[in-house]
N, C-alpha and C positions, 0 to 999 in steps of 0.2 A: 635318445634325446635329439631334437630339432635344433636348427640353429636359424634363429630370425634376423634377417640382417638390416636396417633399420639407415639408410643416406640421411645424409644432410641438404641443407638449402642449395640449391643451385645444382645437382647433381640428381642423378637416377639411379633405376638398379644395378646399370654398367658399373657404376662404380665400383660394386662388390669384386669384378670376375678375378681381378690378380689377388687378392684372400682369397674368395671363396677356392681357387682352383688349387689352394694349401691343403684343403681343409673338407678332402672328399669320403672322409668317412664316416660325416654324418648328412644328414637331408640337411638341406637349406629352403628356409622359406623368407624369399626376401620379397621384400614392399617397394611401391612408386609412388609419388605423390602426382606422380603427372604431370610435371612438368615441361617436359619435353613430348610429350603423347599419353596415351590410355593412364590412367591411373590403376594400378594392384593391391589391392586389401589385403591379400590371402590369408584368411582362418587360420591359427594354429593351434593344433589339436595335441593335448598330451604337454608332458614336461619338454620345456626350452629353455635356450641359452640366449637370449639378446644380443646383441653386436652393432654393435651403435659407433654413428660418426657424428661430430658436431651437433648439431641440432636436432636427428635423429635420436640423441638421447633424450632430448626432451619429451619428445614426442613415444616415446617408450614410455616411460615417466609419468606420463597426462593418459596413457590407454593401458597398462598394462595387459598381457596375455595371460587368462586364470592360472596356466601351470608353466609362469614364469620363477627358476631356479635361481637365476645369476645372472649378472650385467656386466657386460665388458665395454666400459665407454672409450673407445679411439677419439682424442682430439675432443671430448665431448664436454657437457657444463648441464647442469639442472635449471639455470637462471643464466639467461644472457645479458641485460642490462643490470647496470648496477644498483645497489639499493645503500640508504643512510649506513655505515660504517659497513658495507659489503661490498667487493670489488665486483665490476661486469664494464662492460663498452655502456656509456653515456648514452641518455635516451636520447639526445638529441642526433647522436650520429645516425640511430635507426632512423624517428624524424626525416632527416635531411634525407637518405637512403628514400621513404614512401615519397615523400614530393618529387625526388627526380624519375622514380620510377613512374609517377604517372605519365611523366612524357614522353623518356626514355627507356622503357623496361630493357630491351637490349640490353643497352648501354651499361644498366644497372649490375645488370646482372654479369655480363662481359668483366667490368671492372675489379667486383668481389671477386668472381673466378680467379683473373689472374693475383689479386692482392696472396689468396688461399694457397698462390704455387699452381694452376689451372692454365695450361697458356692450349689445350685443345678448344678446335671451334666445337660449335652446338649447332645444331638444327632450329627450325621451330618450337618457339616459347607459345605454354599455356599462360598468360599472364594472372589469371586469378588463384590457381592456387599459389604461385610465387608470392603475389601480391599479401593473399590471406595467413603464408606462413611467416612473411616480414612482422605482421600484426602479432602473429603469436612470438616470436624472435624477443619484442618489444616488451607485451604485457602478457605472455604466460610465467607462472610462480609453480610448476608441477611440484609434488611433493615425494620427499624421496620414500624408497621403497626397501622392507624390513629385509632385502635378501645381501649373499653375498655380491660385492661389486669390485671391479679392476678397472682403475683409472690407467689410460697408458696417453703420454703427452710430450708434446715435443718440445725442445728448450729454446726451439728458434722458429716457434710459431708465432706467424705475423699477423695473425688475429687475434687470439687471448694473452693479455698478458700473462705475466708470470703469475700477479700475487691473486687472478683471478683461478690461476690455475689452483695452484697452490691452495687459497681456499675452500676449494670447491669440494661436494662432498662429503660433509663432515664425518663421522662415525667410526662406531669400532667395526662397523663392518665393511671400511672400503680399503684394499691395499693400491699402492700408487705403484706404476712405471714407467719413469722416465729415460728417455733418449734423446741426451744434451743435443746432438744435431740435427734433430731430426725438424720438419714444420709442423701444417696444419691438416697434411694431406698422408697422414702414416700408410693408412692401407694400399697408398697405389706407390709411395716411396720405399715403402719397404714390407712391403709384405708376410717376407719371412718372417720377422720380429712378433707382426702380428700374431700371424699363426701361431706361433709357438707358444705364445701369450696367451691364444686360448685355449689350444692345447693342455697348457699349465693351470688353467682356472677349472677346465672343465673337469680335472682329476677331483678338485675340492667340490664341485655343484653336482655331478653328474648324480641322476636317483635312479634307484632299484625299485621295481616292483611296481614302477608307477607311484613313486612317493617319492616329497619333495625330503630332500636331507634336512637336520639340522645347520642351523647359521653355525659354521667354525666360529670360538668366542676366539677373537684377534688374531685368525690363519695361524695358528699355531704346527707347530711343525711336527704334532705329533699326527697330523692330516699326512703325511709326507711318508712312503713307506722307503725303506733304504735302496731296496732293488731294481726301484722304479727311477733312481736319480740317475743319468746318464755318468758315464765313470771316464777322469781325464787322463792320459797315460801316467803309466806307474812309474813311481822311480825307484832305481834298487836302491842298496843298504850303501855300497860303495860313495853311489851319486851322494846322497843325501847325506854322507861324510863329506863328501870334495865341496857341497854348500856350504856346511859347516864351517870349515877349514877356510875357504875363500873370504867367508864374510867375516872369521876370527883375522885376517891378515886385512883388511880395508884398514889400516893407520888413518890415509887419507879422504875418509868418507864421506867427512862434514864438506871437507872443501867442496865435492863434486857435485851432492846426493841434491841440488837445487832443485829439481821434479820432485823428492821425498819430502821433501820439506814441507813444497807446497802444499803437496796432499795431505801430508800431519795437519798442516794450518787449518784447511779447510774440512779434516775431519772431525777435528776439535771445534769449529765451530759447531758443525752438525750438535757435536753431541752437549755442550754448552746451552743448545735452545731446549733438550728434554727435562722434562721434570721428574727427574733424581729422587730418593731420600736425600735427608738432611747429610746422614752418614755411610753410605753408599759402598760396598762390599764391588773390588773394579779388578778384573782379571785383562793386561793387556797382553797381548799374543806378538812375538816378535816387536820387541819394543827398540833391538837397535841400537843407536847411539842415543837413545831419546828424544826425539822429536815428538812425536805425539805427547808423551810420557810431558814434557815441559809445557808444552800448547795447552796441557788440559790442566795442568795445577795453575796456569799462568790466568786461567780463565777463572781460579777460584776454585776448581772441582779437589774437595778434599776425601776423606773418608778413609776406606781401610785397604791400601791395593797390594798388589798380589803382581810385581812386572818380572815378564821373564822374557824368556830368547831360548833358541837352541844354541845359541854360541855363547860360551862362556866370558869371551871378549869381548863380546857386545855388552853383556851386561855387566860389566865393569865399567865400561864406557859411559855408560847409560846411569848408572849407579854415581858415577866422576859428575856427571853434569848436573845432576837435581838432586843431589846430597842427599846421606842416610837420616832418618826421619822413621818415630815411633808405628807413624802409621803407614810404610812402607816396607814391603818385604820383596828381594827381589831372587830370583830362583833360572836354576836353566831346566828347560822343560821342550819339549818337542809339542809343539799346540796342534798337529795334528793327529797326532799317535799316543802322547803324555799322560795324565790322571793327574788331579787336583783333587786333594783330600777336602773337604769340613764343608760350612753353607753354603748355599747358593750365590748367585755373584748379579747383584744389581744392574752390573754393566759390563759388557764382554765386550774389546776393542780389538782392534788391529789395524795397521794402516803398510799396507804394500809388503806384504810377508805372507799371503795366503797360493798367489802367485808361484811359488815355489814346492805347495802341496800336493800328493801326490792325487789326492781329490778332494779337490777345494768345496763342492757342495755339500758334499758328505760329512765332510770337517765340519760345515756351518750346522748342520744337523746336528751332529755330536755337541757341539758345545752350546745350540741349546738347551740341550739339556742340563746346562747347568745353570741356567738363569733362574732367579727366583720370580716370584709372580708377580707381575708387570714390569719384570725386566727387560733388558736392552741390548743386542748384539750389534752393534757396527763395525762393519770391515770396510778397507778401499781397498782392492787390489788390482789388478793390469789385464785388459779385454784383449781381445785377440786384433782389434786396432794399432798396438802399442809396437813400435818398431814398423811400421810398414815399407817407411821410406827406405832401410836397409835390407828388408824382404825383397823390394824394387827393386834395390842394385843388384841383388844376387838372380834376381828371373832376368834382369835385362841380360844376361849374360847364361843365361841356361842353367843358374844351379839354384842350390838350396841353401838358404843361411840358417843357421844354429840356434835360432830365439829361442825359446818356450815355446810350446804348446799352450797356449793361454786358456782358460776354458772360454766357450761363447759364453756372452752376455744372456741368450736366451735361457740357457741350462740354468742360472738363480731365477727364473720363475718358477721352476718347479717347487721351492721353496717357500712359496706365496709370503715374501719380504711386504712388509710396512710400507717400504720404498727401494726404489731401484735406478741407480742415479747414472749416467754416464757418462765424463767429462773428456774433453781432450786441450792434456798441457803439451805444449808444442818448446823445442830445448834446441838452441841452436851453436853447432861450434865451427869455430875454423876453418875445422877441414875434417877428413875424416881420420886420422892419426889422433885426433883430441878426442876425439869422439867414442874412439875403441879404448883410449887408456880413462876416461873418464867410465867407462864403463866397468872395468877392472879393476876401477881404484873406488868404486863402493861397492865390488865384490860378486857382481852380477855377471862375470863373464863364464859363468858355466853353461855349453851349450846344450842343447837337447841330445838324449841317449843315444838319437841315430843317428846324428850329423855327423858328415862324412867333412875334416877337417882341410879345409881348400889349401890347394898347393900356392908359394909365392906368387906367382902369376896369374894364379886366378884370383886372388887377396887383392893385388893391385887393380885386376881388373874393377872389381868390386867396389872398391874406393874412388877409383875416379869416375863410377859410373855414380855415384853415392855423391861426392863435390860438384858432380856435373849439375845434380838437382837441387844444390843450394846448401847441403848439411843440416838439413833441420830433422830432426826427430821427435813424431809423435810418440806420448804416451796415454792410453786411452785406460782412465780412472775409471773403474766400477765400484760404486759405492752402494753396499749392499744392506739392508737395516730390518734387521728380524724384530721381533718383540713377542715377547709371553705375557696371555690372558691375564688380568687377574685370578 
């Protein structure tokens, strides 16, 4: 299979080379609109993968390739101006954009660039096709296309807004991935991400024999083979007692766990906007002191739930704060290794407990299969952003800190998720003495299997090269969201 790579306005096929140089083991046939010199059509012959940026999706969209498979939109939208109850950039902004460009093309075009994140100079401008693709920017309406599609968008792009983002796409054939930091410019910001992304799509598009696959009905995960998931270090029996045990002894949890919290908050929103049954059959996975568990009955969500924990004292805890109730059963069950007897379960949660698994993709695989049809997995749990600031302290000084092993962000697209969100809460203390016991007092202080335990002197180093940088500490939220077909 080919891979068509497809720019957007203001840009050529340069744009491709930091992807494309990801991503050398299939042909690439990438196009120019000529912009900057020659224009490139190139033919593509046989089954392909699309690979679109910005506007370049549209323009996929408006020509398709006969033995187009799948679309990977980077940064991309079907419709650039807005329509009556449809988000897009205002037609008058384009407008205003054609009248200066008659004067100024440069200038025009200089300015987008840099708005885009773009501050490299350019050579000589063709001005008509520029000009002819602002026209289409304006009034083309492509319409979209029956195949699979992977939105990937950035949370801090300075050209689409959100709810245009967000919009965009409709269907059961499009899954979303988001990268809260990320701009307008993924492919040359981060590359990898890309890659990996398509990497993870082309497992689901790629055809045999010269024949186009079946549309996955809602990427369901039984597209997903188990062997093929990358695998996160293992943890023994021992370890995953001493979690146990740590997070049975956190008394003080509520006081600390202010990053939990907020990720409960915000995972409960999430799952607040789906459309549930009336009476909803709800498994939540490390449920804790209850914070999720509260967030989502507070929001209304009622039905038949099923909350557990691997710690027994968690779920007492947890059981203490949202009182016993007909349609609550609560249970201690290990949610990456455990079994749950009877129906299907409407809605599978979790919020900052997967983190700890011994493979967190694989877990997500396992448990859906226990979703019934058109149900709903969400998890948040912690990217390998999370702690970096103390990873910092520990390399300024030549050693290694103890975090987790977080899994990459990238490894949940092999799961072809609904959506794929990534947030960063930022937590600031004191000094770093607060910081280590706030972290031991909601029970998170158990290090990785190989961390070699630093002597008094190099601890203190560690600290004060940690106070030297201000004390703040990221925690990078991955919020993961599977969903079964009907």
């Amino acid at each position: 299979m080919k891979l068509l790579l497809a720019h957007g306005w203001g840009f050529d096929r340069h744009f491709w080379e930091p992807l494309a140089a990801l991503l050398p083991e299939w042909e690439h046939v990438i196009d120019d609109r000529g912009y900057f010199g020659t224009p490139l059509a190139p033919a593509v012959e046989g089954p392909c993968l699309a690979v679109t940026h910005s506007f370049g999706t549209m323009r996929v969209l408006a020509d398709p390739p006969p033995g187009l498979v799948g679309l990977v939109a980077i940064n991309g939208f079907e419709r650039f101006t807005a329509l009556p109850g449809k988000p897009g950039i205002p037609v008058r902004v384009v407008d205003r954009m054609l009248r200066r460009f008659e004067a100024d093309p440069r200038g025009v075009l200089a300015e987008f660039r840099k708005t885009c994140g773009c501050m490299e100079p350019f050579g000589e401008i063709d001005p008509e096709p520029l000009r002819a693709d602002l026209l289409r920017l304006r009034d083309s309406r492509p319409s979209l296309l029956q195949v699979p599609l992977l939105t990937v968008h950035g949370g801090q792009d300075p050209l689409l807004p959100a709810d245009m983002r967000e919009a965009g796409f409709p269907g059961k054939h499009t899954t979303r991935l988001h990268q809260e930091a990320a701009g307008h410019l993924l492919p040359l910001e981060q590359p990898a991400l890309c890659a990996e992304a398509v990497k993870g799509f082309i497992e689901m598009t790629e055809c045999h024999c010269g024949q186009k696959p079946p549309v996955p009905r809602g990427f369901g995960l039984r597209y997903v083979r188990h062997s093929d998931l990358p695998k996160a270090p293992g943890l023994d029996h021992a370890r995953r007692a001493h979690i146990t045990k740590a997070f049975g002894a956190a008394s003080d949890y509520d006081r600390h766990a202010h990053i939990q919290r907020k990720a409960a908050e915000a995972l409960a929103h999430r799952i607040a906007a789906l459309d549930l049954p009336d009476n909803p059959r709800i498994l939540e996975i490390g449920c804790g002191t209850g914070f999720l568990t509260e967030a989502l009955q507070a929001r209304g969500i009622g039905g038949e739930w099923l909350i557990t924990d691997i710690s027994p004292a968690m779920i007492e805890r947890c059981r203490a704060r949202v009182g016993e109730n007909p349609g609550r059963r609560f249970a201690v069950l290990d949610g990456e290794h455990g079994t749950v007897e009877g129906d299907p379960f409407d809605l599978i949660c979790s919020s900052l407990a997967l983190q700890w698994f011994d493979d967190a993709p694989a877990a997500l695989q396992r448990l859906s299969g226990w979703l019934a049809p058109d149900g709903h997995c969400l998890v948040a749990t912690l990217g390998p952003g999370s702690f970096r600031e103390w990873r910092a302290a520990h390399e300024a000084r030549g050693l290694t800190a103890g975090t987790p092993a977080f899994v990459p962000v990238e490894t949940f697209t092999a799961l072809a998720p609904k959506a794929l969100t990534v947030e960063h809460l930022i937590e600031h203390h004191d000094d770093a003495r607060s910081f280590l016991h706030a972290v031991k007092a909601i029970g998170a202080g158990t290090a990785h299997p190989a961390h070699r335990p630093l002597s008094r002197r190099e601890l203190r180093a560690v600290m004060t090269a940690f106070e030297h940088e201000g004390c703040e500490v990221t925690y990078e939220v991955v919020t993961c969201h599977l969903h079964r077909a009907r």
